[in-house]
N, C-alpha and C positions, 0 to 999 in steps of 0.2 A: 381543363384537363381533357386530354385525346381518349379514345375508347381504350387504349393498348394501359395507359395510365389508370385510369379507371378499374380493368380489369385486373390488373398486377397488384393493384390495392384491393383488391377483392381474394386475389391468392394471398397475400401478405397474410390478410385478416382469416384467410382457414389457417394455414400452415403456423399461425401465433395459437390459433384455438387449436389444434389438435397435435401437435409437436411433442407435447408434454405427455401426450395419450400412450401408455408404455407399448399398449399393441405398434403403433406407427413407429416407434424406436425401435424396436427389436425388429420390425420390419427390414427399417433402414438400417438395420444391424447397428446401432449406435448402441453401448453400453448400457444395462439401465439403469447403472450406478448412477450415469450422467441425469438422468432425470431431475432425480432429487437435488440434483446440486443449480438447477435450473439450464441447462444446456440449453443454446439460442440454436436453429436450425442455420439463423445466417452465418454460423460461425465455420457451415461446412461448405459452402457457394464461396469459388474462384472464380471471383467475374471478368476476371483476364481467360478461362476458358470457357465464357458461357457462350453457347452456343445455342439457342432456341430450338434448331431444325436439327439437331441430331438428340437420337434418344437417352444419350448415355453423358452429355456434356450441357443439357437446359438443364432447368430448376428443380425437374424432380428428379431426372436421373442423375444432377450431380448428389441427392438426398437418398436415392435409392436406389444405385445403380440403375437406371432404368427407366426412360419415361411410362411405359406400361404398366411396371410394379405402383410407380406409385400413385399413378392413374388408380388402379385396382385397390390400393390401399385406405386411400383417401374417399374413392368414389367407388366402389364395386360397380353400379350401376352405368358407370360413367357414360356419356355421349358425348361427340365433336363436341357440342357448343356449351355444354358444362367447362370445357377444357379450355374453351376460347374465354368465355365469361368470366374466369378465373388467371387470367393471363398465363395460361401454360401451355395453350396451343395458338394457331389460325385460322379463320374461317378460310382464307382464299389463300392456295400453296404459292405463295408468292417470294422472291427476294427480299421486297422491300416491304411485305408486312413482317416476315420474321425478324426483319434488322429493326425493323420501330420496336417490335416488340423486347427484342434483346433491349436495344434503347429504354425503354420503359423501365424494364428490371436494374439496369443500370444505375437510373436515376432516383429510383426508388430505394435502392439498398446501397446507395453510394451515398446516400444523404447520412445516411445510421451510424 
C-alpha cells in the first residue's frame, strides 16, 4: 500500500468515527434526522467530481462545502501534515501527487 493509500485509510477511519457526531452533520448541513437513520458520509462524495486541489470539489468540501470548514470541523487545531496523514491534503503542491492522491480515494471508496 502507497503513502496516499495509507493515509486515505486513515481519513476513511476518522470520517466513519465521527460522521455520526451530530456537531459534524449540522456542520455539513446534513439533516440530523439523517443521523439516526444511520447516513453514510460516502453517500455524499461524486467521484466523477472529485477533485483533491480544489477546495470545494475534494473530500471534505464535497462534505462541507469547503475544505477549510471541514478542516476546522474535524480538527480545529489542524496543521498541513495532520491533512496530509489523513489523505485530504499534500505535502509537495504537485500535479501528480494530487492525482495519486484523487487515485487513492477513488480506489478506496470505488471498492464500497
Amino acid at each position: 500500500m502507497n503513502k496516499h493509500a495509507e493515509a486515505v485509510q486513515r481519513g476513511i477511519k476518522l470520517l466513519d468515527e465521527r460522521w455520526q457526531d451530530s456537531y459534524v452533520h449540522t456542520s455539513a448541513g446534513v439533516d440530523t434526522s439523517s443521523v439516526a437513520e444511520g447516513a453514510d458520509w460516502r453517500e455524499l462524495i461524486d467521484l466523477d467530481e472529485l477533485e483533491m486541489d480544489r477546495a470545494t470539489a475534494c473530500i471534505l468540501g464535497q462534505l462541507f462545502g469547503d475544505y477549510f470548514i471541514g478542516r476546522d470541523v474535524l480538527r480545529p487545531d489542524e496543521t498541513r501534515p495532520w491533512s496530509v496523514e489523513h489523505g485530504f491534503s499534500v505535502m509537495e503542491d504537485l500535479r501528480s501527487e494530487w492525482d495519486a492522491l484523487a487515485d487513492a480515494w477513488h480506489d478506496a471508496l470505488g471498492e464500497a
